[in-house]
N, CA, C and O atoms as a CHARMM CRD file, in Angstrom:
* protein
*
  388
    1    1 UNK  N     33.47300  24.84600  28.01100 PROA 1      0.00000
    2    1 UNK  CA    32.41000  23.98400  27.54900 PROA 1      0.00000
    3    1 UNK  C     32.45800  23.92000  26.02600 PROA 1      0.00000
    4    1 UNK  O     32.86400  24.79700  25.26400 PROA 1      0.00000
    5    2 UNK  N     31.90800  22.57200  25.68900 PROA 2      0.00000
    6    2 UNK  CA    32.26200  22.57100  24.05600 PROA 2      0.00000
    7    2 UNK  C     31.16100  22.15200  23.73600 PROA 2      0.00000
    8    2 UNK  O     30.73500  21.20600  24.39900 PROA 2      0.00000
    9    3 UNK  N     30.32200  22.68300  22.63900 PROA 3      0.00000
   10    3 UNK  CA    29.39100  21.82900  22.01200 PROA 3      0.00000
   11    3 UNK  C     29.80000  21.55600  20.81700 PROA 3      0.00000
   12    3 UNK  O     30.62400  22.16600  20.13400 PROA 3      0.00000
   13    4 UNK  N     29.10200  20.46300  20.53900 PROA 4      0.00000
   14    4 UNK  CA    29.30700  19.86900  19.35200 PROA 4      0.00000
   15    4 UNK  C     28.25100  19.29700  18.36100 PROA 4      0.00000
   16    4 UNK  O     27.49400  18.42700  18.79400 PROA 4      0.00000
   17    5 UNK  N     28.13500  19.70500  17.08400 PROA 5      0.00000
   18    5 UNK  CA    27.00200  19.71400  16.41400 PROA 5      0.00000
   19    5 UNK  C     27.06900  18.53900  14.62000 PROA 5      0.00000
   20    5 UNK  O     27.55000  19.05900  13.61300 PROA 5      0.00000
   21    6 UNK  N     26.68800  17.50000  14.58600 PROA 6      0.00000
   22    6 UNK  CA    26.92200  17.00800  13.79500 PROA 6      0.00000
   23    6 UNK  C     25.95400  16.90900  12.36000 PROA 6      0.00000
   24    6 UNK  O     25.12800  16.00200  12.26100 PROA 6      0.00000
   25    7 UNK  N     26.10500  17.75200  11.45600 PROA 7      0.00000
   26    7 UNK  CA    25.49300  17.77900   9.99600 PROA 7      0.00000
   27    7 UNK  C     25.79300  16.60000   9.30400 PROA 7      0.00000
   28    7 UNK  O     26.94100  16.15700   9.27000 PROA 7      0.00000
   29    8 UNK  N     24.77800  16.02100   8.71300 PROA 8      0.00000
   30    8 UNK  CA    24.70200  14.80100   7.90300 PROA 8      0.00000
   31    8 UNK  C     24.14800  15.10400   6.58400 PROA 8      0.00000
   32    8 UNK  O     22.93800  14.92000   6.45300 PROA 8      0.00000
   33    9 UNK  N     24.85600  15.56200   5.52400 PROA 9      0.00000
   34    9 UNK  CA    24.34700  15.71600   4.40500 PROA 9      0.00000
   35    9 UNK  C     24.89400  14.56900   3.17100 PROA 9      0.00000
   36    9 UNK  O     25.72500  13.70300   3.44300 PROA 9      0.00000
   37   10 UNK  N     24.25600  14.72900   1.73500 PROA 10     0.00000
   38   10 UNK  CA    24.59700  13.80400   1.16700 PROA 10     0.00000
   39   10 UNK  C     26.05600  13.63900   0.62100 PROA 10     0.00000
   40   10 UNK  O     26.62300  12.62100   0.22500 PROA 10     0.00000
   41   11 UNK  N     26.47300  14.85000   0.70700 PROA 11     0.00000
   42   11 UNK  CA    27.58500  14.89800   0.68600 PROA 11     0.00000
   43   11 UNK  C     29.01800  15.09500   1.37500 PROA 11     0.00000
   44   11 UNK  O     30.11200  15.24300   0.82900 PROA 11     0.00000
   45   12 UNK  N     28.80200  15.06800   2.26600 PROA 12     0.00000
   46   12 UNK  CA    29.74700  15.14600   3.95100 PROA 12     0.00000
   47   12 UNK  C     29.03300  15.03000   5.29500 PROA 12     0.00000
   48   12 UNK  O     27.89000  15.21400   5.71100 PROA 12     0.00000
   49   13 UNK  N     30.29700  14.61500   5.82500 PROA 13     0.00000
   50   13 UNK  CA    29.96300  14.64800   7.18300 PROA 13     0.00000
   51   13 UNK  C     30.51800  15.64800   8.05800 PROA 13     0.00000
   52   13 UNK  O     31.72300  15.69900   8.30700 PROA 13     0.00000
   53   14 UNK  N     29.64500  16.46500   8.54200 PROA 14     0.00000
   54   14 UNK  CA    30.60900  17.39400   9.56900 PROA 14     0.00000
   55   14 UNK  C     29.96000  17.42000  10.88700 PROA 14     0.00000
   56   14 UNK  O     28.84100  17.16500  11.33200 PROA 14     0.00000
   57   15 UNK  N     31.45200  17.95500  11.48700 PROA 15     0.00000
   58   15 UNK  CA    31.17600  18.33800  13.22400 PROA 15     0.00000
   59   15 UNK  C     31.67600  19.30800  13.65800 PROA 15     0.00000
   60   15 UNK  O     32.87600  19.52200  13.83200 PROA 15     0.00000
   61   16 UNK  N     30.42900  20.24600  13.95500 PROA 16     0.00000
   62   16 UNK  CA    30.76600  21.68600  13.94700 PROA 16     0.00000
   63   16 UNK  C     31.47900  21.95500  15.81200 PROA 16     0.00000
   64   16 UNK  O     30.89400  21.42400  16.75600 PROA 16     0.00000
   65   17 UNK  N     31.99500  22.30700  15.90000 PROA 17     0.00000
   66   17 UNK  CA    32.92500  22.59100  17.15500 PROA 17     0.00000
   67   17 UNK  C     32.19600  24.11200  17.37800 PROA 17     0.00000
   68   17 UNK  O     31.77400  24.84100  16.48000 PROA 17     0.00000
   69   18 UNK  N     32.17400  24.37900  18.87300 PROA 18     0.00000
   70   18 UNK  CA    31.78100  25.55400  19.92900 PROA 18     0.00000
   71   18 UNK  C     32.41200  25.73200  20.61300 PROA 18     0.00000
   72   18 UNK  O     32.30900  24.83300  21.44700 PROA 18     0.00000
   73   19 UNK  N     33.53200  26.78300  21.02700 PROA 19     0.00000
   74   19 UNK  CA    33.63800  26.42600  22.43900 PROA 19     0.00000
   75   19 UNK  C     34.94300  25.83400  22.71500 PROA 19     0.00000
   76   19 UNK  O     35.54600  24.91400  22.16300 PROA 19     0.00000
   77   20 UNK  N     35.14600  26.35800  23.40500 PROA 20     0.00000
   78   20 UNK  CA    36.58500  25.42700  24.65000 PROA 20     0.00000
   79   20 UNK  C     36.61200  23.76700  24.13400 PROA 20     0.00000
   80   20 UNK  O     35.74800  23.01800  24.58900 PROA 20     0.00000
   81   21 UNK  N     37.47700  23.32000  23.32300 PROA 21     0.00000
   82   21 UNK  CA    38.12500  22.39800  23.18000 PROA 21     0.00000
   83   21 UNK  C     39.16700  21.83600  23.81800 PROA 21     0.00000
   84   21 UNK  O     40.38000  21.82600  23.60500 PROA 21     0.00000
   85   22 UNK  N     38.18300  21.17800  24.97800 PROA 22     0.00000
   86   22 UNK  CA    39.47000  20.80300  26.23600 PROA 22     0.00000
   87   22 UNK  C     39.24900  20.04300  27.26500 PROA 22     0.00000
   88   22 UNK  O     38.04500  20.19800  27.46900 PROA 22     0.00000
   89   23 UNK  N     39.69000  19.24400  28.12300 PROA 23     0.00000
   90   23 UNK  CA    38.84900  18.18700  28.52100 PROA 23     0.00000
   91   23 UNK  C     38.14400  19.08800  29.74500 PROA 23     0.00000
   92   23 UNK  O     38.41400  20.14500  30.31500 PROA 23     0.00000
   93   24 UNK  N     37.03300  18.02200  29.83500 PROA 24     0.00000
   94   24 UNK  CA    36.65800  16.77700  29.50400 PROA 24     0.00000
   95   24 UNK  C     35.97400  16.57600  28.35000 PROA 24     0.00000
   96   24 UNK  O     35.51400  15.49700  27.97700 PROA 24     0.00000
   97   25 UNK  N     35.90200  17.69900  27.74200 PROA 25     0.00000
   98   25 UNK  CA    34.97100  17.15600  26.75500 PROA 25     0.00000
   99   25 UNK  C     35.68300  16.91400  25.09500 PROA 25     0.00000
  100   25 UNK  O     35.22500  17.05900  23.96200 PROA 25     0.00000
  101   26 UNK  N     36.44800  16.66500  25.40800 PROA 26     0.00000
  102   26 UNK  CA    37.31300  15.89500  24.41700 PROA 26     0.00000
  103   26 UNK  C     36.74900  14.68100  24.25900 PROA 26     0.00000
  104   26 UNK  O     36.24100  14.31000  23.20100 PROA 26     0.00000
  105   27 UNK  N     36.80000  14.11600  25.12600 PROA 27     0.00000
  106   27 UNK  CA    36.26800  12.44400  25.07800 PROA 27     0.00000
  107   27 UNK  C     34.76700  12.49700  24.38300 PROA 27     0.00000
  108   27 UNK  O     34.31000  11.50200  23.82100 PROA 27     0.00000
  109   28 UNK  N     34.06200  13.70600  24.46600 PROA 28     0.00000
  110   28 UNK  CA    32.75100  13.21900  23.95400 PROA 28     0.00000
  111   28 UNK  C     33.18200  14.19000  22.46900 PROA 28     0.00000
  112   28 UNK  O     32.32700  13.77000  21.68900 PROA 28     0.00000
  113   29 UNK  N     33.73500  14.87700  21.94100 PROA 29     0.00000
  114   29 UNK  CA    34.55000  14.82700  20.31800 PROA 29     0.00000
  115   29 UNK  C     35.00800  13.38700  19.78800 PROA 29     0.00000
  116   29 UNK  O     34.88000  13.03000  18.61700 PROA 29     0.00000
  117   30 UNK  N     35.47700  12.72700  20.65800 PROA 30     0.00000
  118   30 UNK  CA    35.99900  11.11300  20.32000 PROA 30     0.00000
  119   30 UNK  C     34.65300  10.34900  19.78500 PROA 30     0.00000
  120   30 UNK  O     34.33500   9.74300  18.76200 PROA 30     0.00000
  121   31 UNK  N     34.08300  10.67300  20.92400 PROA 31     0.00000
  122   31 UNK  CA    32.70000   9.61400  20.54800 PROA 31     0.00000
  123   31 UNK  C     31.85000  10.47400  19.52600 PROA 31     0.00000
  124   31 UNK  O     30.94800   9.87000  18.94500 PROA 31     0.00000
  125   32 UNK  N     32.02900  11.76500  19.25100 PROA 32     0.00000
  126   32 UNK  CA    31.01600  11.93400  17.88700 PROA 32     0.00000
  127   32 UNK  C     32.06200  12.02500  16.47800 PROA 32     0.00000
  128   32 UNK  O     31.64500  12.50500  15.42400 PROA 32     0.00000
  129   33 UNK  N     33.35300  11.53700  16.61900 PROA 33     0.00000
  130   33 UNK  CA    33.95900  11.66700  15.51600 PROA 33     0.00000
  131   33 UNK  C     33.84600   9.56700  15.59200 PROA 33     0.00000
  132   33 UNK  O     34.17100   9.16800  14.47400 PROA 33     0.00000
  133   34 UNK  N     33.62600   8.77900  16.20100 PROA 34     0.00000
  134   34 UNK  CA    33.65100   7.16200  16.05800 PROA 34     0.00000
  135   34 UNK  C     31.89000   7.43200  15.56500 PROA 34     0.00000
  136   34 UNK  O     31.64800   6.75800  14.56400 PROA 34     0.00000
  137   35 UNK  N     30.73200   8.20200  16.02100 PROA 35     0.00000
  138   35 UNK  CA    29.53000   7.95800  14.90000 PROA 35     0.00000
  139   35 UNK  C     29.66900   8.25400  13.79800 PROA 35     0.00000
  140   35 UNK  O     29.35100   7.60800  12.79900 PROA 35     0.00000
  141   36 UNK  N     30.18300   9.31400  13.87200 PROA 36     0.00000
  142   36 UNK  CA    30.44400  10.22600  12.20700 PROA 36     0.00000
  143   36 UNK  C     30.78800   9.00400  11.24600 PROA 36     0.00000
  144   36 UNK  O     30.08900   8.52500  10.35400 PROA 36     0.00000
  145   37 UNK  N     31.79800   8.70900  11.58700 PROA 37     0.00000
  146   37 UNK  CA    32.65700   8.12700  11.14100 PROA 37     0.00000
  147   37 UNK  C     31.78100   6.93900  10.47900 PROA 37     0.00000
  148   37 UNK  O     31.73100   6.68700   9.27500 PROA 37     0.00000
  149   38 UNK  N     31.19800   6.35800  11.36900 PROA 38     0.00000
  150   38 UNK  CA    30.53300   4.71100  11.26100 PROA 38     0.00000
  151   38 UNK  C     29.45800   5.53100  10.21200 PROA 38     0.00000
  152   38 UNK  O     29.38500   4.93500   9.13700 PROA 38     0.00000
  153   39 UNK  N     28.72800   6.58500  10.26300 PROA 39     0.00000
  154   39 UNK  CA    27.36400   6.96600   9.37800 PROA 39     0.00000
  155   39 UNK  C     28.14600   7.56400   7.97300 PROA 39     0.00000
  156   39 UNK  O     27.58900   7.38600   6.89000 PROA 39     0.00000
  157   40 UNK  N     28.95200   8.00400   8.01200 PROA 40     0.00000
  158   40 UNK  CA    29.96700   8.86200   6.62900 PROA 40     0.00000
  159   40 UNK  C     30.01000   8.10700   5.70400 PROA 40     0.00000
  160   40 UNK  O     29.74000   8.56400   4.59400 PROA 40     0.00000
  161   41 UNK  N     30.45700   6.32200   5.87900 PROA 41     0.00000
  162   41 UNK  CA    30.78000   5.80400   4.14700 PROA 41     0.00000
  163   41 UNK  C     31.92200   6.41900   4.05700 PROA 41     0.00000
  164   41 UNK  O     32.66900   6.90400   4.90700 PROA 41     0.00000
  165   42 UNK  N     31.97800   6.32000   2.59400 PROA 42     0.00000
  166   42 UNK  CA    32.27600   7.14300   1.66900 PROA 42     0.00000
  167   42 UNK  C     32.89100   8.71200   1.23200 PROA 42     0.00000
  168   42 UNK  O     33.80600   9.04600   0.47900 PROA 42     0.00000
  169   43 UNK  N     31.69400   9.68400   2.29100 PROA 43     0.00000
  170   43 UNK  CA    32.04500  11.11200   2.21100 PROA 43     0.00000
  171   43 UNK  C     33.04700  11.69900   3.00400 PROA 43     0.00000
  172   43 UNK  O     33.49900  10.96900   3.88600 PROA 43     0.00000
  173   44 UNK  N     33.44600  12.67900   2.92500 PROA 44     0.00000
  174   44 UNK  CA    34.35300  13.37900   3.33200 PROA 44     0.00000
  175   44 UNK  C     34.00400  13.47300   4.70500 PROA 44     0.00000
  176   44 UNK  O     32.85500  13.07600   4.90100 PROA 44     0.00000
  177   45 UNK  N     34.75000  13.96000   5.98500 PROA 45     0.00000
  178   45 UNK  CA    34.27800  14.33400   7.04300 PROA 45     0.00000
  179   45 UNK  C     35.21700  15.50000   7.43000 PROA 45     0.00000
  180   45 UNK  O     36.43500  15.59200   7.27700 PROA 45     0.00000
  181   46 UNK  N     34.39000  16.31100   7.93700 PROA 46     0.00000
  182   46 UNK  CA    34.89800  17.61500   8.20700 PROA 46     0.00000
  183   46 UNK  C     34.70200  17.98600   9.92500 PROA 46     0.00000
  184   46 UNK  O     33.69300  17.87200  10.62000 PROA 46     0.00000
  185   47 UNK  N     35.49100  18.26300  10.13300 PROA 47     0.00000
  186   47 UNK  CA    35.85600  19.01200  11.65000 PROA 47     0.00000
  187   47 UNK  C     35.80500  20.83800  11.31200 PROA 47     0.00000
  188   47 UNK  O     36.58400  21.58900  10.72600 PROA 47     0.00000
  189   48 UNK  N     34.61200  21.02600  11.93900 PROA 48     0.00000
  190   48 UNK  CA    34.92400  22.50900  11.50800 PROA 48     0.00000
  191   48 UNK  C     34.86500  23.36100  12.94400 PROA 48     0.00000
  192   48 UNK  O     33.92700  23.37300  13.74200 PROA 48     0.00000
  193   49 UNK  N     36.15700  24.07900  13.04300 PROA 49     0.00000
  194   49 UNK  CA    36.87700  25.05600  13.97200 PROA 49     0.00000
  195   49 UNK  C     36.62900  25.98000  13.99900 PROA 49     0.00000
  196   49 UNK  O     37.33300  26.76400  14.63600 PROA 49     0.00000
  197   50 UNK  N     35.19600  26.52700  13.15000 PROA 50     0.00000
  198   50 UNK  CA    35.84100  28.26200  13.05000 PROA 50     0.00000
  199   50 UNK  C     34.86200  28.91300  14.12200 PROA 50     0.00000
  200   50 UNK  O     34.64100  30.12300  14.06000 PROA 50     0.00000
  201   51 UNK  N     34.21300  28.04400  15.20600 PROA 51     0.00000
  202   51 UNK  CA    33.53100  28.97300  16.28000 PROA 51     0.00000
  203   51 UNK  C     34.81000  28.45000  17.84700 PROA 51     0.00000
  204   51 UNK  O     34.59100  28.61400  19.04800 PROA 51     0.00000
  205   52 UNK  N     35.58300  28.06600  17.43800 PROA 52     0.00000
  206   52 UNK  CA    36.24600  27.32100  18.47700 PROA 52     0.00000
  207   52 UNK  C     37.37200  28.39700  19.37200 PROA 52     0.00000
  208   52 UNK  O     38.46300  28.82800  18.99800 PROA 52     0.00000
  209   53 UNK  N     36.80200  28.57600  20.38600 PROA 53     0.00000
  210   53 UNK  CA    37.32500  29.93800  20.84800 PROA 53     0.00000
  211   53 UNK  C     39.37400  29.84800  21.90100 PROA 53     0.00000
  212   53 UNK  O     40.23300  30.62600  22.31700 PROA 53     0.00000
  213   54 UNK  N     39.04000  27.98700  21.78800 PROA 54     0.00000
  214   54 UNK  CA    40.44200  27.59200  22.62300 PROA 54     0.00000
  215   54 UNK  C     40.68100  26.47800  22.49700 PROA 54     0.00000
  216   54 UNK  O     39.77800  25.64500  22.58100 PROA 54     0.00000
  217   55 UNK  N     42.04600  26.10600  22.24400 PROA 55     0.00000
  218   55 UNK  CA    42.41600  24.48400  21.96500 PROA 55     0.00000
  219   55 UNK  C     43.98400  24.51200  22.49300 PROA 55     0.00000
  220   55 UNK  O     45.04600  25.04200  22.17100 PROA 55     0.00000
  221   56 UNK  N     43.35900  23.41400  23.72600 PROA 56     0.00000
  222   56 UNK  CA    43.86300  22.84900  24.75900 PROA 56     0.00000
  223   56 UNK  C     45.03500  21.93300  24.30300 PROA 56     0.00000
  224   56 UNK  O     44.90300  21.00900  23.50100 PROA 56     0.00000
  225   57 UNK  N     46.44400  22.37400  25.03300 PROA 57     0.00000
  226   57 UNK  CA    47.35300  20.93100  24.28600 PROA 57     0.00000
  227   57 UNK  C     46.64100  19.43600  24.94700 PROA 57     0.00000
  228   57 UNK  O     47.22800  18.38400  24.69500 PROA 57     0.00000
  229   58 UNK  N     45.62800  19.41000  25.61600 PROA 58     0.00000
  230   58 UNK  CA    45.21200  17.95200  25.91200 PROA 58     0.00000
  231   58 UNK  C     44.39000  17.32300  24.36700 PROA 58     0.00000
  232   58 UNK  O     44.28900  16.15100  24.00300 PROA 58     0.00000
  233   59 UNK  N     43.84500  18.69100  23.62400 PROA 59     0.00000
  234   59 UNK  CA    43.26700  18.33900  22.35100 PROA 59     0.00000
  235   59 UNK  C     44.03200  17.86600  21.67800 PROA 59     0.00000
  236   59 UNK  O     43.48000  16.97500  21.03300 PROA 59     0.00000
  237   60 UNK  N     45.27500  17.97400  21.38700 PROA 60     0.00000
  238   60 UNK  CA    46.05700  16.99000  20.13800 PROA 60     0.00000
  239   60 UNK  C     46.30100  16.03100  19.97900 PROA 60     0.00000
  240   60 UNK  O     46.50500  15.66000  18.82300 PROA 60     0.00000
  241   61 UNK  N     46.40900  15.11800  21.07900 PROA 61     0.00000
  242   61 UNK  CA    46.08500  13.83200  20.43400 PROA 61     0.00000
  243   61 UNK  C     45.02700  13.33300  19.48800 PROA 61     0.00000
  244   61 UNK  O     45.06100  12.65800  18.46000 PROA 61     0.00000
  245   62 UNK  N     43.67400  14.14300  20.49500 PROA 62     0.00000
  246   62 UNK  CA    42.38100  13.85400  19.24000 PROA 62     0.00000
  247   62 UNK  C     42.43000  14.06400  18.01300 PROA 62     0.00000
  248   62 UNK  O     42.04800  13.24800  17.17400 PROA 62     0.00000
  249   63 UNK  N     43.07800  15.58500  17.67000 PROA 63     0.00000
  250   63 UNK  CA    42.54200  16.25200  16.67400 PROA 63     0.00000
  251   63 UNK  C     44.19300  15.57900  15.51800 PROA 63     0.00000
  252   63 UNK  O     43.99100  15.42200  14.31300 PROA 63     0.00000
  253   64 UNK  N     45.37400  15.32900  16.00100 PROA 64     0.00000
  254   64 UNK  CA    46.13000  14.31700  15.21900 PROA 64     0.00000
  255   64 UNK  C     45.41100  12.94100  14.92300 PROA 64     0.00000
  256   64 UNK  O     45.27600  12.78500  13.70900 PROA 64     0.00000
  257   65 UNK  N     45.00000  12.08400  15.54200 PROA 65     0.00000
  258   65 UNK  CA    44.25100  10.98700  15.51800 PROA 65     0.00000
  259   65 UNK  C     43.23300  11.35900  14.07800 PROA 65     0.00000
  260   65 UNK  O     43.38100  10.72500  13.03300 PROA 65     0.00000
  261   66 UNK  N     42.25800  12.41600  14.21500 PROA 66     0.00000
  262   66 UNK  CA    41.51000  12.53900  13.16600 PROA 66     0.00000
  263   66 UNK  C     41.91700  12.93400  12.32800 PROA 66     0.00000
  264   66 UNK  O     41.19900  12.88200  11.32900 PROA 66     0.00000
  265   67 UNK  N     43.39400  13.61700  12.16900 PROA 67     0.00000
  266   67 UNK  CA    43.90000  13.80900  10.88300 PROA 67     0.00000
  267   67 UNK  C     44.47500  12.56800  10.15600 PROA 67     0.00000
  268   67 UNK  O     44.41800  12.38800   8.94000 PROA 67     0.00000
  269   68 UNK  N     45.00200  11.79000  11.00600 PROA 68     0.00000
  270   68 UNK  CA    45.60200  10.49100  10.43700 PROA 68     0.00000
  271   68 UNK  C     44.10200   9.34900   9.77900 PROA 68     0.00000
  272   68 UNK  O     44.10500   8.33600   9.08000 PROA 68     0.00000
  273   69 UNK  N     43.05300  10.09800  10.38600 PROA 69     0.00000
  274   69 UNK  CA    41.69600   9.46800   9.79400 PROA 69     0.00000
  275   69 UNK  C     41.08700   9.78700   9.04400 PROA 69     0.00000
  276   69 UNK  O     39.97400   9.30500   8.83400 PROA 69     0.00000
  277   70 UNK  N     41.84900  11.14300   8.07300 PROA 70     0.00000
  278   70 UNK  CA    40.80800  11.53000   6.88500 PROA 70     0.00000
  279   70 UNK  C     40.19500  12.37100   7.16000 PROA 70     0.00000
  280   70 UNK  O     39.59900  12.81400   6.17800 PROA 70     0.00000
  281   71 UNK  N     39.97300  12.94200   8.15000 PROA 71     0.00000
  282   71 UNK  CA    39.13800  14.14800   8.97200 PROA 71     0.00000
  283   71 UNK  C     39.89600  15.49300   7.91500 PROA 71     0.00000
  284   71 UNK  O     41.12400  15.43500   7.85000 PROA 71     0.00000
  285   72 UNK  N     39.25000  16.57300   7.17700 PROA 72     0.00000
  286   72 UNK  CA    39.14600  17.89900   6.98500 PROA 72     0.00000
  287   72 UNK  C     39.34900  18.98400   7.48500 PROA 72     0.00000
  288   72 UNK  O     38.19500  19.40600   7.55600 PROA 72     0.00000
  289   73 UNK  N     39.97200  19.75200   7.88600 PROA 73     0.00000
  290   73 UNK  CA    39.79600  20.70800   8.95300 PROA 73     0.00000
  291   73 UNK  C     39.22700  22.34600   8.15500 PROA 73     0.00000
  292   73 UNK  O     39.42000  22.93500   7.09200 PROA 73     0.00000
  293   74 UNK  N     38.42000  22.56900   9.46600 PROA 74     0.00000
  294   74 UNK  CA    38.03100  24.50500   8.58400 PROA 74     0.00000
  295   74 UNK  C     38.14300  24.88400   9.60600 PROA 74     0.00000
  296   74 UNK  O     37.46700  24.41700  10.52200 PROA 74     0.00000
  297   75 UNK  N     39.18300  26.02300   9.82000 PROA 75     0.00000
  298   75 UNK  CA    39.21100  26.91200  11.02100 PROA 75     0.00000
  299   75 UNK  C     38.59500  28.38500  10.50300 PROA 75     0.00000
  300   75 UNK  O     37.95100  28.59800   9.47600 PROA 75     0.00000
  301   76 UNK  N     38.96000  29.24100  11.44600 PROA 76     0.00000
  302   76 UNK  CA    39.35600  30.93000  10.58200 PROA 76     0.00000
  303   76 UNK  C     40.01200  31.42300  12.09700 PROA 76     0.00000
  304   76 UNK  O     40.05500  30.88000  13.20100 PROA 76     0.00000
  305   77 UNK  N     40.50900  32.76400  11.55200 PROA 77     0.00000
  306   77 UNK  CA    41.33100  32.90700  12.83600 PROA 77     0.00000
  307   77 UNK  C     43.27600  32.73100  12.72400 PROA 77     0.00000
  308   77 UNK  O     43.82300  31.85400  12.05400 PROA 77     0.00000
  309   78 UNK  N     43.82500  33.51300  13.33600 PROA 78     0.00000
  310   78 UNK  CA    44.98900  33.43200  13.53500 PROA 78     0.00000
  311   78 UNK  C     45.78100  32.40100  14.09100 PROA 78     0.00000
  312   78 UNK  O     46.77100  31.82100  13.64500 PROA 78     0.00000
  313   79 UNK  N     44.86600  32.22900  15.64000 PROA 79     0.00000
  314   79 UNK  CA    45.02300  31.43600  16.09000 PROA 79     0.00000
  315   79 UNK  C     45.02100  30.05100  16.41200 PROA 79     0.00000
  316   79 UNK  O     45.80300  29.43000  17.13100 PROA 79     0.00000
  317   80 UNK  N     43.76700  29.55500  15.60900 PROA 80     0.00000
  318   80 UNK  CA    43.48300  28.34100  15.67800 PROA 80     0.00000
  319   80 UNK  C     44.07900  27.74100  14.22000 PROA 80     0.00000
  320   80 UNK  O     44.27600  26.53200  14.10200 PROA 80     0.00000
  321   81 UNK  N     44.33400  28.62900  13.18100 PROA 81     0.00000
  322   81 UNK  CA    44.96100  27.65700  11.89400 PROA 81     0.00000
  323   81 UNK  C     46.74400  27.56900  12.43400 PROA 81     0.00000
  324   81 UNK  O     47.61100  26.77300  12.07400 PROA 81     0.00000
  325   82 UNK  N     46.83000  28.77800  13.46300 PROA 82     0.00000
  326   82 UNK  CA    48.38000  28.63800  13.54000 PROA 82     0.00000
  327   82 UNK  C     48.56900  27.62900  14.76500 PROA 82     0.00000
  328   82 UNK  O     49.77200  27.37000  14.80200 PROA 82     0.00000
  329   83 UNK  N     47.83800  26.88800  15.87400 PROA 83     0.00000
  330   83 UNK  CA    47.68700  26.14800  16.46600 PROA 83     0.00000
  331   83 UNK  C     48.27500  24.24400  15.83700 PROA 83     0.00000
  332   83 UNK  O     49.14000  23.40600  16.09400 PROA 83     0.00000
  333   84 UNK  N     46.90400  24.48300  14.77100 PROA 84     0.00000
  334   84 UNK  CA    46.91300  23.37700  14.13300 PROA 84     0.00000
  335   84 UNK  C     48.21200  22.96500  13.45100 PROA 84     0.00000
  336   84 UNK  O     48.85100  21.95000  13.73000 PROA 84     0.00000
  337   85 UNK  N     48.62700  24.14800  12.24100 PROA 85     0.00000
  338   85 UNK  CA    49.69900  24.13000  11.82700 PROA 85     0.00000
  339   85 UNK  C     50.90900  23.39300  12.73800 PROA 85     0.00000
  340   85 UNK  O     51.59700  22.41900  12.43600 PROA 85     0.00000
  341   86 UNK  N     50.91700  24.07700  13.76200 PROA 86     0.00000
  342   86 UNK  CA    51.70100  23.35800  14.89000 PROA 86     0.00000
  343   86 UNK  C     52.01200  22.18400  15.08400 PROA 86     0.00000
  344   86 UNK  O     53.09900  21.61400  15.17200 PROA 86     0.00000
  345   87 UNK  N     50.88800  21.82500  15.15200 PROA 87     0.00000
  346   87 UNK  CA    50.68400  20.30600  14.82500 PROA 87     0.00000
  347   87 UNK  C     50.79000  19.41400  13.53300 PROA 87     0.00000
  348   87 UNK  O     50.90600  18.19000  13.58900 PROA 87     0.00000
  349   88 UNK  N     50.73900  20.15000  12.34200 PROA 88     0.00000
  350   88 UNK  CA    50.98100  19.47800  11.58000 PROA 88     0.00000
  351   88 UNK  C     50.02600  19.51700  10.52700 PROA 88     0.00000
  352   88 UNK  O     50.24200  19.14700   9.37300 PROA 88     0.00000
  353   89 UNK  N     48.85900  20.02600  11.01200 PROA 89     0.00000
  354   89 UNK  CA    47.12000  19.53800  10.41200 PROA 89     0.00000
  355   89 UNK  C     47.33200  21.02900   9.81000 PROA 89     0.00000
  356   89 UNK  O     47.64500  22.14100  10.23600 PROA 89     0.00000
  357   90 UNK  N     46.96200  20.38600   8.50200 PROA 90     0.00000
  358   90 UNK  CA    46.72200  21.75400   7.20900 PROA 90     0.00000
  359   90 UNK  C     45.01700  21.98200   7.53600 PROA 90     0.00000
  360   90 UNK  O     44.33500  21.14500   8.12800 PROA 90     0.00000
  361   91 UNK  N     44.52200  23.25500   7.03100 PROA 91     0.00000
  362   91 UNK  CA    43.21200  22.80300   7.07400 PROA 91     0.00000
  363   91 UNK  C     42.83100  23.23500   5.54200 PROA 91     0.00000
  364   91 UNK  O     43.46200  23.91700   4.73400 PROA 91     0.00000
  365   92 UNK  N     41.29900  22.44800   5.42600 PROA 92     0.00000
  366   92 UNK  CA    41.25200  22.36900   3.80600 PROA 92     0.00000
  367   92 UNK  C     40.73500  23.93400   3.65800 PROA 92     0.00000
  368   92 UNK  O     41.55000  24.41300   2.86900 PROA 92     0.00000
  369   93 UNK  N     40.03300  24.71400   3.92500 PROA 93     0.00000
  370   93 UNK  CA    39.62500  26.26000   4.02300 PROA 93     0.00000
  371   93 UNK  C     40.22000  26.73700   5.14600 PROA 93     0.00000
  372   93 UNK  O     40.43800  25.88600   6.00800 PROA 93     0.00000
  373   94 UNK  N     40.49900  27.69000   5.35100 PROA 94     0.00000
  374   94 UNK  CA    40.68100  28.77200   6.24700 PROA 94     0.00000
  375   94 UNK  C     39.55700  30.49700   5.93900 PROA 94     0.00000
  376   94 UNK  O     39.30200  31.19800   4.95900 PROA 94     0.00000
  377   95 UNK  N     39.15800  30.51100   7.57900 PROA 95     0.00000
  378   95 UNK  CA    38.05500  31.22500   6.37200 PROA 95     0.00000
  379   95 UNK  C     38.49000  32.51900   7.49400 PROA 95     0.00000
  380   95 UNK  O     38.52400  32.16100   8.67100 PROA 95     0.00000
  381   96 UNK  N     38.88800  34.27100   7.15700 PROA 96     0.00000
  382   96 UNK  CA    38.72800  35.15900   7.88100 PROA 96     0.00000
  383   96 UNK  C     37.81700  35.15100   8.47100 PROA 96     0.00000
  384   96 UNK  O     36.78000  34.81000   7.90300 PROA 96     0.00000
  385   97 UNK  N     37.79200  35.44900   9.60600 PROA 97     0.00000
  386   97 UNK  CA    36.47400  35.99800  10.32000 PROA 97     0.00000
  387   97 UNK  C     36.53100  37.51400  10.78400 PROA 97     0.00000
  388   97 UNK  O     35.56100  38.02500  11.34300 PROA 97     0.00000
């Protein structure tokens, strides 16, 4: 199960990730990274990973898609920055946990 939590401040947009990143609920990450997106403007938008306990190879299409969109990434963890890496996606912090 994934929740997903979206902060709207004046200066970014983020979407805090929970949880099993994997379908089905991928598709509803799609649809809160197309609001984000439409409410952001201007600001940065951030995908932040660092409560994200599993990421599913069904997740990479999404989470490439939002890198090719300007999307931020913050993981912490071994696993999930070396995941991403995998893929390609730097993230802008990496934070120990």
């Amino acid at each position: 199960m994934l929740k997903i939590t979206t902060v709207d401040t004046a200066t970014e947009q983020r979407l805090i990730l929970e949880g099993k990143l994997m379908e089905p609920d991928i598709s509803e990450l799609e649809a809160a990274w197309e609001k984000a997106s439409r409410a952001g403007g201007e600001r940065p938008s951030v995908v932040d990973l660092r409560n994200v306990t599993f990421i599913h190879e069904s997740a990479k299409r999404v989470l490439l898609r939002l890198n090719r969109e300007g999307a931020e990434f913050v993981a912490c963890g071994v696993a999930n920055t070396y995941r991403l890496d995998q893929m390609g996606i730097k993230c802008s912090v990496t934070i120990a946990c």
